[in-house]
C-alpha positions as CSV (number, residue, x, y, z in Angstrom):
1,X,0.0,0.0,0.0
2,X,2.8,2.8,0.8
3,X,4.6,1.9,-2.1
4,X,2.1,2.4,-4.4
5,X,0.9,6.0,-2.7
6,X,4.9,6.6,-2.9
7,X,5.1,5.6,-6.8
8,X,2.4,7.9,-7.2
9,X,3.3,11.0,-5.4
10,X,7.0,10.1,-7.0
11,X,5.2,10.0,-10.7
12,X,3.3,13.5,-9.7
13,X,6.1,15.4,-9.0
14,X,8.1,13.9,-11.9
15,X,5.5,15.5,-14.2
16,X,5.2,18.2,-12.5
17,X,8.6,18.9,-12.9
18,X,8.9,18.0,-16.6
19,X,6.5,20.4,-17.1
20,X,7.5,23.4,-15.5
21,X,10.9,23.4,-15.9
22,X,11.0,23.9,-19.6
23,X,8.7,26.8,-19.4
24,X,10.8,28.8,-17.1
25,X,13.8,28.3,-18.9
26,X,11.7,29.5,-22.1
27,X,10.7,32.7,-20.2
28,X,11.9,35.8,-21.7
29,X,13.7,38.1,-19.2
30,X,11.8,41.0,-17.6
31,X,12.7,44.4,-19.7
32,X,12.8,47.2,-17.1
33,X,11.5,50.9,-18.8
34,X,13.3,53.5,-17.9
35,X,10.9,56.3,-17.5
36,X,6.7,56.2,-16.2
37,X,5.7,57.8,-19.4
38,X,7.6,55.0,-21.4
39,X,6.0,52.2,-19.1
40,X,2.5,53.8,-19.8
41,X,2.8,54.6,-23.2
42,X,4.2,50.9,-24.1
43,X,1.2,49.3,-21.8
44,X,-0.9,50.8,-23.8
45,X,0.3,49.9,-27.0
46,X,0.3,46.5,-26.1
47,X,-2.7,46.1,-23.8
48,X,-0.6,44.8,-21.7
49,X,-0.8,45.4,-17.7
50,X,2.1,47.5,-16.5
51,X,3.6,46.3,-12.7
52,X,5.3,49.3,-10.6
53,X,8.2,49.2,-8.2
54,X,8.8,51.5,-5.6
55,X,11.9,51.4,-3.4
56,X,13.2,53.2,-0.8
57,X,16.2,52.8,2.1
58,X,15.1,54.5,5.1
């Protein structure tokens, strides 16, 4: 009986990994814009949703 579970979890995770892995090597890398207005103009070119990071070191 634990064998079998074990194959099974084994044989999930296998897959799981098979799957994944390829896709985030595939990935393209994330292109930072310099400016806001560049962001917002290329976001909505493309339709796209634009992400914004704000950083500080208080």
């Amino acid at each position: 009986m634990f064998n079998s579970v074990f194959r099974r979890i084994s044989l999930g995770v296998l897959l799981l990994m098979v799957g994944t892995v390829p896709v985030l090597i595939a990935s393209d890398e994330i292109k930072w814009e310099k400016t806001l207005e560049d962001s917002l103009t290329k976001a909505e070119k493309t339709g796209k949703p634009m992400m914004m990071d704000f950083y500080t070191d208080w």
